[in-house]
C-alpha positions as CSV (number, residue, x, y, z in Angstrom):
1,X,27.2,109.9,282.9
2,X,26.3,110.7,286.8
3,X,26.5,106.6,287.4
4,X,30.4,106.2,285.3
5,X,31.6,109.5,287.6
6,X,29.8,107.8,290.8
7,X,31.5,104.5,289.6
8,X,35.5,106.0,289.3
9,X,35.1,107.9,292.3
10,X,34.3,104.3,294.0
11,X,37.0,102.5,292.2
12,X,39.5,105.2,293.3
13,X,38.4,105.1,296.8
14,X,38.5,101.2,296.5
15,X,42.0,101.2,295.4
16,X,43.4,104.0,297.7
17,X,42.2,102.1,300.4
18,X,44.0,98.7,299.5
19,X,47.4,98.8,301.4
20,X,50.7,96.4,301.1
21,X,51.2,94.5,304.1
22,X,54.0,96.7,304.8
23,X,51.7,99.8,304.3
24,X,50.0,98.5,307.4
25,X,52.9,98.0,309.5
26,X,54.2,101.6,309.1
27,X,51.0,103.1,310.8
28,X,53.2,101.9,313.6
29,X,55.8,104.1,314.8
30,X,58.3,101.6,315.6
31,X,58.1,100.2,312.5
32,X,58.2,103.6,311.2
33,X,61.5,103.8,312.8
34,X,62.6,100.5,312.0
35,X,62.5,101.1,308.6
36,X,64.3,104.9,309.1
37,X,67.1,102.7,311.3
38,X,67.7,100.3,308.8
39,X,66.5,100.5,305.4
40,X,69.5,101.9,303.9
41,X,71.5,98.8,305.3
42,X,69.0,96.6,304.0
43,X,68.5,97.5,300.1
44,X,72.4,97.6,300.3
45,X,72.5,94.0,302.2
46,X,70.9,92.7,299.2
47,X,72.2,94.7,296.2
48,X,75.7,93.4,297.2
49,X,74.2,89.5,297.2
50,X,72.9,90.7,293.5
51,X,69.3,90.2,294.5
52,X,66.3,93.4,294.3
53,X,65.1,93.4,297.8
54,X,63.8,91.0,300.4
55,X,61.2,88.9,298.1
56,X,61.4,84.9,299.2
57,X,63.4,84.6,302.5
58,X,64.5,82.3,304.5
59,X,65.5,82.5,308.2
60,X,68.3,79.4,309.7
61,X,69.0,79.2,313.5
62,X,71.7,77.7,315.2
63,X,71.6,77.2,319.1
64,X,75.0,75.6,319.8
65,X,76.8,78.5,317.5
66,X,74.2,81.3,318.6
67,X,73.7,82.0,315.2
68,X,70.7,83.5,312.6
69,X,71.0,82.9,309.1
70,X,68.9,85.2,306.4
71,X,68.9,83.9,303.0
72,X,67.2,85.3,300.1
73,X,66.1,84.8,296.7
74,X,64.3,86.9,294.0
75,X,62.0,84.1,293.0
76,X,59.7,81.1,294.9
77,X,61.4,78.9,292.5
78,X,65.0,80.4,292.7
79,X,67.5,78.6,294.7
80,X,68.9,81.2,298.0
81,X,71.8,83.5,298.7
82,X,73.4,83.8,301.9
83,X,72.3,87.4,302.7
84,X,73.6,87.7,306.4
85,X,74.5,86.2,309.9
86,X,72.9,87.7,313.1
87,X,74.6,86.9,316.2
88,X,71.9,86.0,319.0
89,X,72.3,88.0,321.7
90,X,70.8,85.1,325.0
91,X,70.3,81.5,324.5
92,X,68.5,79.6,327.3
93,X,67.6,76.0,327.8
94,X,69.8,73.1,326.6
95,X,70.6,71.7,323.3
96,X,66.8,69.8,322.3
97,X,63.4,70.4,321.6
98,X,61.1,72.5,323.4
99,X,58.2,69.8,325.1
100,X,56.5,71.5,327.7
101,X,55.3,74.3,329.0
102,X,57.8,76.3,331.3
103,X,60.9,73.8,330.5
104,X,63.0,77.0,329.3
105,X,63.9,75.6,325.7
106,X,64.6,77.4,322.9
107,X,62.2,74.7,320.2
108,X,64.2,73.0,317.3
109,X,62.0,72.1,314.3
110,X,60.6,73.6,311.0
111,X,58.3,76.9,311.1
112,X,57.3,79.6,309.9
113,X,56.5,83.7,311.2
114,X,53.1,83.7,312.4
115,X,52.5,87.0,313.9
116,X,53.8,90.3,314.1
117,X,53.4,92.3,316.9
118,X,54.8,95.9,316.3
119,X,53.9,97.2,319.7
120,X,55.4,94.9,321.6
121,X,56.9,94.5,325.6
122,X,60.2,93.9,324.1
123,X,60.7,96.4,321.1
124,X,59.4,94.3,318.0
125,X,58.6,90.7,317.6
126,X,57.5,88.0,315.4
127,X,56.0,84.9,316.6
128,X,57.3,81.7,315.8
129,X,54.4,79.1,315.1
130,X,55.5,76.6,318.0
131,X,54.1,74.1,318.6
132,X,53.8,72.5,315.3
133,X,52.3,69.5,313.9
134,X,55.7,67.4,315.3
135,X,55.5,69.4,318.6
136,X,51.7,68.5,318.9
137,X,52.3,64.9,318.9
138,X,55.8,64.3,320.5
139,X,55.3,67.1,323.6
140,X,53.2,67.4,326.6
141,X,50.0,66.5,325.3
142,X,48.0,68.6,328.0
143,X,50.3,72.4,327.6
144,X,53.2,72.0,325.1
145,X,54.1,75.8,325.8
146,X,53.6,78.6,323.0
147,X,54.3,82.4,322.6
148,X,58.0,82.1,321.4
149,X,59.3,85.0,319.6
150,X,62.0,85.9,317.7
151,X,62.5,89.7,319.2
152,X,64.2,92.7,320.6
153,X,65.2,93.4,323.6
154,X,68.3,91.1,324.5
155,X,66.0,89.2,326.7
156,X,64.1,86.3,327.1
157,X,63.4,82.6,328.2
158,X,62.7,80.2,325.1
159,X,62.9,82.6,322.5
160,X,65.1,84.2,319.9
161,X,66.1,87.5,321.4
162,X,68.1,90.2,319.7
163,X,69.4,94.1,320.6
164,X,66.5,96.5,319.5
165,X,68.6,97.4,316.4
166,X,68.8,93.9,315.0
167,X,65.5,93.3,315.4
168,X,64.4,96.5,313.2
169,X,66.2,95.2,310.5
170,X,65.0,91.3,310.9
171,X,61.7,93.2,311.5
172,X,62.0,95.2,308.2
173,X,63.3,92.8,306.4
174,X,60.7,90.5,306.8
175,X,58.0,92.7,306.6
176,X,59.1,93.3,303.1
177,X,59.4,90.2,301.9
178,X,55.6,89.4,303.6
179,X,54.3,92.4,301.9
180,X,55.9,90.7,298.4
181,X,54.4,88.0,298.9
182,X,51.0,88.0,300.9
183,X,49.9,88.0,304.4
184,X,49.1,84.9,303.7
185,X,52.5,83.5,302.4
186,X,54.6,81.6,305.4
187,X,58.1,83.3,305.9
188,X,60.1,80.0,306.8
189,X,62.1,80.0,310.1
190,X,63.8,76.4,311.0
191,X,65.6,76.3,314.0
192,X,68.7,73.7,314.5
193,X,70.8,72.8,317.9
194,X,73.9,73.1,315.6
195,X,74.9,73.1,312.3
196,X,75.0,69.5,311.4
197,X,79.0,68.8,310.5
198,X,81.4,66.2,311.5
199,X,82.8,68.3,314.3
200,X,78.6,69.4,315.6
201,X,78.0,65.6,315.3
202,X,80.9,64.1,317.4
203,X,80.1,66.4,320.1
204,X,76.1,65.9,320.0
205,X,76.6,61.8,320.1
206,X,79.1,62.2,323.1
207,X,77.0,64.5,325.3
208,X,73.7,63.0,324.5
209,X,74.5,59.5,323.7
210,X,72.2,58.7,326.6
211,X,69.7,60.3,325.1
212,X,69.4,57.9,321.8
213,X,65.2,59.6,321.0
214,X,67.0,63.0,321.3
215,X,69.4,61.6,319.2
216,X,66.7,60.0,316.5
217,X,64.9,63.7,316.6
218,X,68.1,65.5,315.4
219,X,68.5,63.0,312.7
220,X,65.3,63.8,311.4
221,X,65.8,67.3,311.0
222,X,68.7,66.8,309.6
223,X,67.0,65.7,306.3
224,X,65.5,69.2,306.2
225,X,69.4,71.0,306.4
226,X,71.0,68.6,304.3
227,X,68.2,69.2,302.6
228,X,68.6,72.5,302.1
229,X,72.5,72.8,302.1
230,X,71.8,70.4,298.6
231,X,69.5,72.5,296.9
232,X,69.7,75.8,298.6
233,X,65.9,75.8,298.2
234,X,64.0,76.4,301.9
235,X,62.6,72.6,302.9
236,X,58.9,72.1,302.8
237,X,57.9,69.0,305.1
238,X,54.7,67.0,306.4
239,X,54.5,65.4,309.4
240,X,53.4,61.7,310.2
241,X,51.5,60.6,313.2
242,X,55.1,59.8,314.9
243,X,55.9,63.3,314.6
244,X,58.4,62.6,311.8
245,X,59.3,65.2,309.9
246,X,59.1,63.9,305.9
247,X,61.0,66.8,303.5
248,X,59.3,67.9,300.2
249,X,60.0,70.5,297.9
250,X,57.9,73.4,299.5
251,X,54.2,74.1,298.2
252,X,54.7,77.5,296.2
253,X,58.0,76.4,294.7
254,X,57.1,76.5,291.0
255,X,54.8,79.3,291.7
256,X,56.3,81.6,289.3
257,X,57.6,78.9,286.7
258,X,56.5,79.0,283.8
259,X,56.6,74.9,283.2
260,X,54.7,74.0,286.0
């Protein structure tokens, strides 16, 4: 009897002590606040696109327009609703990749949220996993750059800033939809010079025609919007050993069907 007693008072403890993702981050007062400052907006945000709550996400920038686009669905096998657009508060760089350390560029490419930092110099961020596998190979082999955020602050050189308020609810958001699906789920971020139209593309081919590789690159990640605007189903990619982006469906797509 002593050893079952001994044995539920373990398992209790056990289970207690297994938090959510999101459990973790509210041991943070910022995010504590984030989620006072904007948790309302968000269930509402998402109840008026008929979804639950931020489960499968999906993050879109635009450089040329200033532009974030959230997009959710309820499933990893759903196709995605339009939740929101965020305006960008400070763009630096030019339109084009980030290559280099120091060369001020926002990067363009397919990635995902690596890290969040809840305590950090400019209210809350979220790293973006730059450089890539495409970065690795076509940037400065020796110090490609890192430590681009997407964060508060309305501030920065090479990375997505936002006012402090955005960024609790983009924080929230996708601390939420982490916490759904694992810490070690990838929340998808890809980020675009433009959005690829008729009009985008007449004006990227007559300011950068002499530019023809910039030129190729922005073709390639086109697939992965076209992609996207097709299927409404975030892009999953691999990349060659030109750097080439090559779009898939992503890895956990058919996670939660039942045919697969």
């Amino acid at each position: 009897m002593r050893y079952w007693i001994l044995f539920g008072l373990f398992l209790c403890a056990s289970t207690a002590g297994a938090q959510t993702f999101a459990e973790q981050q509210l041991a943070f007062e910022r995010v504590r606040i984030a989620k006072n400052n904007a948790d309302v907006a968000v269930k509402k945000l998402f109840k008026d696109s008929g979804l639950v709550e931020p489960r499968y996400i999906y993050w879109r920038s635009f450089k040329l327009e200033d532009e974030l686009e959230l997009w959710g669905s309820d499933s990893s096998n759903g196709t995605y609703r339009l939740i929101k657009t965020y305006k960008i508060c400070k763009g630096s760089g030019d339109l084009g990749p980030k290559r280099k350390f120091g060369d001020m560029q926002v990067p363009e490419g397919l990635y995902y949220i690596e890290r969040y930092n809840p305590s950090s110099n400019y209210h809350l961020s979220m790293k973006i996993a730059y450089p890539n596998e495409s970065d690795m190979v076509l940037g400065d082999k020796e110090n490609p750059g890192n430590e681009i955020y997407m964060h508060g602050g309305c501030a920065s050189v090479g990375c997505l800033p936002m006012t402090d308020s955005t960024i609790d609810e983009i924080y929230w958001i996708t601390v939420l939809a982490q916490s759904h699906q694992g810490k070690n789920s990838k929340i998808p971020i890809d980020i675009f010079p433009c959005r690829f139209d008729k009009k985008n593309w007449n004006y990227l081919k007559m300011n950068y025609s002499h530019k023809p590789q910039l030129i190729k690159f922005w073709q390639n990640i086109e697939e992965a919007y076209l992609f996207f605007e097709e299927k409404r189903i975030a892009p999953g990619y691999w990349v060659d050993q030109k750097g080439h982006y090559n779009i898939v469906l992503p890895q956990n797509y058919h996670l939660n069907d039942p045919n697969h």
